[in-house]
C-alpha positions in Angstrom: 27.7 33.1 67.4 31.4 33.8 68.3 33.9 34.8 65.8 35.9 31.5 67.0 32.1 29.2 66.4 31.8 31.0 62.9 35.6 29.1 61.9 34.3 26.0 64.0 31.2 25.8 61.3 33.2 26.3 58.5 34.3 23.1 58.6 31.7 21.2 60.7 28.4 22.8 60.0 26.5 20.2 62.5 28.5 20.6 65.4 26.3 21.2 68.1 26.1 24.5 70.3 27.6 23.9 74.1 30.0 21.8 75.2 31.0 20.6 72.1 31.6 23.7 70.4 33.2 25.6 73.7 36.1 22.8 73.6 36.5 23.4 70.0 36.9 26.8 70.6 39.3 25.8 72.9 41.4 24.1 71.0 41.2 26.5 68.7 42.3 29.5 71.6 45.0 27.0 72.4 46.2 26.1 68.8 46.3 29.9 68.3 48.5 30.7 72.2 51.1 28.1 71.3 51.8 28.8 68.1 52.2 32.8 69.5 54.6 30.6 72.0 56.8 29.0 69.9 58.9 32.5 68.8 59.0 33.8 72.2 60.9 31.1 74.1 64.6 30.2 74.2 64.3 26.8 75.4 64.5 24.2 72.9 62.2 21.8 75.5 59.7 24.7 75.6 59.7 25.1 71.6 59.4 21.6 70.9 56.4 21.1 73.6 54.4 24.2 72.1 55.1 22.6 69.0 53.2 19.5 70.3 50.8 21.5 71.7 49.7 23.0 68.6 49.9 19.9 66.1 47.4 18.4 69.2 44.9 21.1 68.9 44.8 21.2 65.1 44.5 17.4 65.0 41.7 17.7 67.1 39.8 20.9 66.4 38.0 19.9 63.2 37.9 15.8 63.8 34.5 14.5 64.3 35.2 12.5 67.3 33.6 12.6 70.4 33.5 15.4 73.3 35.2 13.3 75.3 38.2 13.0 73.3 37.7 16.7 72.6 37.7 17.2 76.7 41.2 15.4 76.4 42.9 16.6 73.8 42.1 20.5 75.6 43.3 19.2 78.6 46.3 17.6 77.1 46.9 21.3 75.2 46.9 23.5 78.6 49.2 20.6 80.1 51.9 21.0 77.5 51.6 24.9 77.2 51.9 24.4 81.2 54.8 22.3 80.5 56.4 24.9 78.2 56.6 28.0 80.3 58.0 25.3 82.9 60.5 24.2 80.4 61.2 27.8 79.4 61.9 28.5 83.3 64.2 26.2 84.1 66.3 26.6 81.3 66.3 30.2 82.2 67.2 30.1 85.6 70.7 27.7 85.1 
């Protein structure tokens, strides 16, 4: 068990081993990368998008909903983390 499964089953004892617990943990990861984001960026666009990024994981991580949803609520994360350091570049480069 992975340290990141051991805080998954705190909170959802029953939630299965595989796919279902590796896109928890990646919410988790990603919860945990934007919220390391938010104080290292100038851009108020990339603030304000790792902000969404990690209110979506945390929504998500512990809800008993399908994997699906769990599938795009990751994918949704990595887009607006994407969208961040975007954000942040532009802003940079005027």
């Amino acid at each position: 068990m992975s340290d990141l499964s051991f805080h998954v089953r705190e909170f959802l004892p029953d939630c299965a081993e595989g796919e279902e617990m590796e896109l928890r943990e990646a919410l988790l990861k990603a919860r945990e990368y934007a919220s390391a984001l938010k104080p290292r960026v100038a851009s108020d666009a990339a603030y304000d998008l790792a902000c969404r990024a990690h209110e979506v994981a945390g929504q998500y991580v512990y809800a008993e909903v399908p994997t699906d949803r769990l599938e795009i609520a990751r994918n949704l994360c990595r887009a607006l983390v994407q969208a961040a350091f975007c954000a942040e570049h532009l802003e940079g480069a005027q």
